[in-house]
C-alpha positions in Angstrom: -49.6 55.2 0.7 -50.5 53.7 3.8 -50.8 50.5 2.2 -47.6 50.5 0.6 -45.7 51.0 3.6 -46.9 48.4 5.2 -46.0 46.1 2.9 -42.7 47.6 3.0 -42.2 47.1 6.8 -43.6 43.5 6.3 -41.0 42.5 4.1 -38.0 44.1 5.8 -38.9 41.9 8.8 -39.6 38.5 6.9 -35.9 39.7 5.5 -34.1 39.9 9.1 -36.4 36.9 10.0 -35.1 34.6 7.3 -31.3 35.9 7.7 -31.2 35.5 11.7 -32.6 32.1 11.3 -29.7 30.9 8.6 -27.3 32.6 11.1 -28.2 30.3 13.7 -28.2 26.6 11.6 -25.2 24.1 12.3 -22.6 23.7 9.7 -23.8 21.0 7.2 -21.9 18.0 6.3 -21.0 17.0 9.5 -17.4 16.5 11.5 -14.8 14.9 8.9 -13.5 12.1 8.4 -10.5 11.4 9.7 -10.5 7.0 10.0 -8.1 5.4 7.7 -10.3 2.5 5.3 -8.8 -1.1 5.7 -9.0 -4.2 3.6 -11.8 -6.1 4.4 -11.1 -9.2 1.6 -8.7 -10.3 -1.1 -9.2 -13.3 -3.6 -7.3 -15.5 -4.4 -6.2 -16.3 -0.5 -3.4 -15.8 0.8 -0.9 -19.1 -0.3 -3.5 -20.5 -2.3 -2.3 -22.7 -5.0 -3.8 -24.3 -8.4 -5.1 -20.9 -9.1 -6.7 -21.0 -12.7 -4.4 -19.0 -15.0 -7.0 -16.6 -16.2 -8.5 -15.3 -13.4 -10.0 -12.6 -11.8 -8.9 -10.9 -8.8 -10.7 -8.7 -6.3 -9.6 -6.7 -3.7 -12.5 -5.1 -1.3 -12.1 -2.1 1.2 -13.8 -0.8 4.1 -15.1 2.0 3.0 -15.5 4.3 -0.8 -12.2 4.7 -2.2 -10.4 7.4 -4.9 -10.2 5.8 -7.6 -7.2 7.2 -9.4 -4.7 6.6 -5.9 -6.2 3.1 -5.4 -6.0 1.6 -8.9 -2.4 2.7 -8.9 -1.6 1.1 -5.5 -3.0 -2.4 -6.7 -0.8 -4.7 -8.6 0.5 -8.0 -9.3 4.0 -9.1 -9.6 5.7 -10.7 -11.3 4.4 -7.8 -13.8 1.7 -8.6 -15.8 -0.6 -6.5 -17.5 -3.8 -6.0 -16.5 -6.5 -5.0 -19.1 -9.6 -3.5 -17.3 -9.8 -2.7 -13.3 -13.6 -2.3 -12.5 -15.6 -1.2 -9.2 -18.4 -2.3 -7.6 -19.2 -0.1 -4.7 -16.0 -1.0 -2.6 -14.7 -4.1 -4.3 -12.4 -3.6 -7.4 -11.9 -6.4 -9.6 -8.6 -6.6 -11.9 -9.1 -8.8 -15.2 -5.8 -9.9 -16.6 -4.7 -9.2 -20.3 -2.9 -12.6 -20.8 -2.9 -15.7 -18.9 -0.7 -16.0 -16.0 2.6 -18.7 -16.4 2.4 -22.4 -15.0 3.9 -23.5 -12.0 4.5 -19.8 -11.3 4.2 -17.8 -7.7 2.6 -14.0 -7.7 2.0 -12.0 -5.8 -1.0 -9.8 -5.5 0.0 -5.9 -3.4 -1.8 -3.3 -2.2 0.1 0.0 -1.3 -0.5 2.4 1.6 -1.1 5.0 -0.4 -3.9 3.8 -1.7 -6.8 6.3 -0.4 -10.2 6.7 0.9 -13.0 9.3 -0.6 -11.9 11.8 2.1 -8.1 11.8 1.5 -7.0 9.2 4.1 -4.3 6.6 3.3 -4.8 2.7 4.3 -4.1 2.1 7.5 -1.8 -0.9 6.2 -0.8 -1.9 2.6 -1.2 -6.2 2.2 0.8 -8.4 0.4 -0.7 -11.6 -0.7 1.1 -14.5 -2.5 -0.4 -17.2 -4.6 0.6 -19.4 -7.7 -0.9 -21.2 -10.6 1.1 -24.5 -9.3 0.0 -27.6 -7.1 1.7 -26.9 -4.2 2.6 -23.4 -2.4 6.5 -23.3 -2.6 8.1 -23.9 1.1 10.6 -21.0 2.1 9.7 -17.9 3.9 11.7 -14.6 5.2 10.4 -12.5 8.2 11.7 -9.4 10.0 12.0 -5.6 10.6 12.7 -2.5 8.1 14.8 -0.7 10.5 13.8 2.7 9.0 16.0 6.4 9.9 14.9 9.3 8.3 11.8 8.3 7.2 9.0 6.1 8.1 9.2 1.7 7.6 5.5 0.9 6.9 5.0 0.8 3.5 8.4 -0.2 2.1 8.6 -2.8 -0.2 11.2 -5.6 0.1 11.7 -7.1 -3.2 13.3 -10.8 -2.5 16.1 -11.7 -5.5 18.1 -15.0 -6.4 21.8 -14.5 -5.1 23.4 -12.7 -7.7 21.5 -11.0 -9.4 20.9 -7.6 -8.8 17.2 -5.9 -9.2 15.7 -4.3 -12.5 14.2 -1.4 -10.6 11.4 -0.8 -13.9 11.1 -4.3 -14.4 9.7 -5.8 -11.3 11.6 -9.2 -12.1 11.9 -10.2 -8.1 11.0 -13.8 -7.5 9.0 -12.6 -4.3 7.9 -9.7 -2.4 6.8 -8.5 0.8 5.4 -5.0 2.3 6.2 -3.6 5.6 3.4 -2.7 7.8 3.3 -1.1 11.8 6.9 -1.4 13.3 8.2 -2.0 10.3 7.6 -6.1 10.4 7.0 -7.8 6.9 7.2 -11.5 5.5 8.1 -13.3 2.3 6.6 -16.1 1.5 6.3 -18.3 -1.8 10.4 -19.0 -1.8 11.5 -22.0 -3.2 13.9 -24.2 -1.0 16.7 -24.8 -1.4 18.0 -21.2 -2.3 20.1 -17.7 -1.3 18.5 -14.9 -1.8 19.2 -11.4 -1.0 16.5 -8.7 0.1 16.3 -5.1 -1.3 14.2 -2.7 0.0 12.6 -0.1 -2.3 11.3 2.8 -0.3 8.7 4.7 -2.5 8.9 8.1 -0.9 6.8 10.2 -3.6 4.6 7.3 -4.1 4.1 6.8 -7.8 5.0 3.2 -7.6 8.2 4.2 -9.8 12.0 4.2 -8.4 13.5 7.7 -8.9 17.1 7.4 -7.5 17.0 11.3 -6.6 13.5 10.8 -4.7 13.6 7.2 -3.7 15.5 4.2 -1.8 16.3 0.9 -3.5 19.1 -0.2 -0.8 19.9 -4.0 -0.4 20.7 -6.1 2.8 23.9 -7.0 4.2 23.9 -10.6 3.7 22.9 -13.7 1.6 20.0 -15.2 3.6 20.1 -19.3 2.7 17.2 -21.6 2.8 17.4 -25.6 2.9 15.2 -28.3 2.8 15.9 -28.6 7.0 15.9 -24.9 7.7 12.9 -23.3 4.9 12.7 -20.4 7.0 14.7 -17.3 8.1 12.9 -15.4 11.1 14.3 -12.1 12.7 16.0 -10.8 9.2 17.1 -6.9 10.1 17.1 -4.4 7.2 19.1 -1.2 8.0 17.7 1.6 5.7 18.9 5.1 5.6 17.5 8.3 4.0 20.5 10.2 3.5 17.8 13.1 2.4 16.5 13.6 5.6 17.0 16.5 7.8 19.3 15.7 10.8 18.2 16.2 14.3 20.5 16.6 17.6 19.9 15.3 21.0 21.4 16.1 24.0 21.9 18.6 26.8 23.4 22.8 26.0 26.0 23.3 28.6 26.4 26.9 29.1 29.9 27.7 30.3 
């Protein structure tokens, strides 16, 4: 009986013993991660030109990304359909489905809400420009998404001959840029001479598809021109509104 007791008391102790000591370990895991991932490397470069029609593209990041948000925040426009996007630790490679066109400028874009492992967006979306021709067309556009109501970095400005107004489903823009901080973005690639007008698409729910009762697709006020003596337009404002937004009021309650 004696015996048996003991044992008893022996394993009640070991019990608390074991239980006090998994009271007192740190959490595991470690603090979280809270640093957005940036792009650490694109090919082709930026402006490059004589770019072979079949090739591959890569785009690498700081850090693991989700898969699902980042594949659908890489593309290429004009559209062209891309037949297998592979990874290789950071670096995702896109392999086209048809040859790209002669003489032709792309561009390849990365969207902000592409993600890391742990849920945080890219600190800034990139857009880089290159074409299958000899020589990088001339013209550029620079200047500011004046954003109310929601916020600039991110939104796309889609660049389009004068005239013609944008297929929002069929990415047919001769050129496009991505804001970034402040709102500041550039368009390169133009050809010169040529009037273009700017519209920016705003993609509020982020699927990378313009939903007019979710989105903004709003053009600029005026016609920019570029000539052979003036190729580029520096300073452009673009006024966008959300008219979704909720309101705020400033000022100072008098009471009377």
């Amino acid at each position: 009986m004696r015996s048996s007791w003991r044992v008893a008391v022996l394993l009640c102790v070991a019990s608390a013993w074991a239980a006090g000591c998994a009271r007192k370990q740190p959490p595991s895991g470690g603090p979280p991660d809270l640093d957005p991932p940036n792009i650490v490397s694109v090919t082709p470069d930026s402006a490059a030109t004589g770019i072979d029609r079949r090739a591959e593209f890569t785009v690498e990041f700081s850090e693991g990304m989700d898969p699902r948000s980042t594949l659908v925040a890489v593309e290429i426009a004009p559209r062209i359909e891309i037949k297998a996007r592979r990874w290789s630790g950071r670096r995702l490679t896109l392999v086209l489905a048809d040859s790209l066109e002669r003489d032709q400028t792309y561009t390849l874009f990365v969207g902000t809400d592409a993600r890391d492992r742990h849920g945080n967006p890219l600190r800034n979306g990139l857009a880089v420009p290159f074409t299958t021709a000899d020589r990088f067309p001339p013209g550029w556009i620079d200047g500011t998404v004046v954003a109310t109501g929601f916020t600039a970095a991110g939104t796309y400005l889609w660049c389009y001959p004068e005239g013609r107004a944008p297929d929002s489903t069929g990415r047919d823009f001769d050129a496009v840029g991505l804001a970034v901080d402040e709102g500041r973005f550039r368009i390169t690639g133009l050809a010169v001479p040529g009037r273009y007008r700017l519209w920016a698409f705003a993609d509020l729910n982020r699927n990378h598809s313009f939903e007019p009762d979710k989105d903004l697709l709003v053009p600029a006020d005026t016609t920019i021109e570029l000539s052979t003596g003036r190729p580029v337009a520096s300073g452009v404002e673009v006024n966008v509104v959300n008219p979704r937004a909720p309101g705020e009021v400033k000022g100072t309650v008098l009471d009377s």
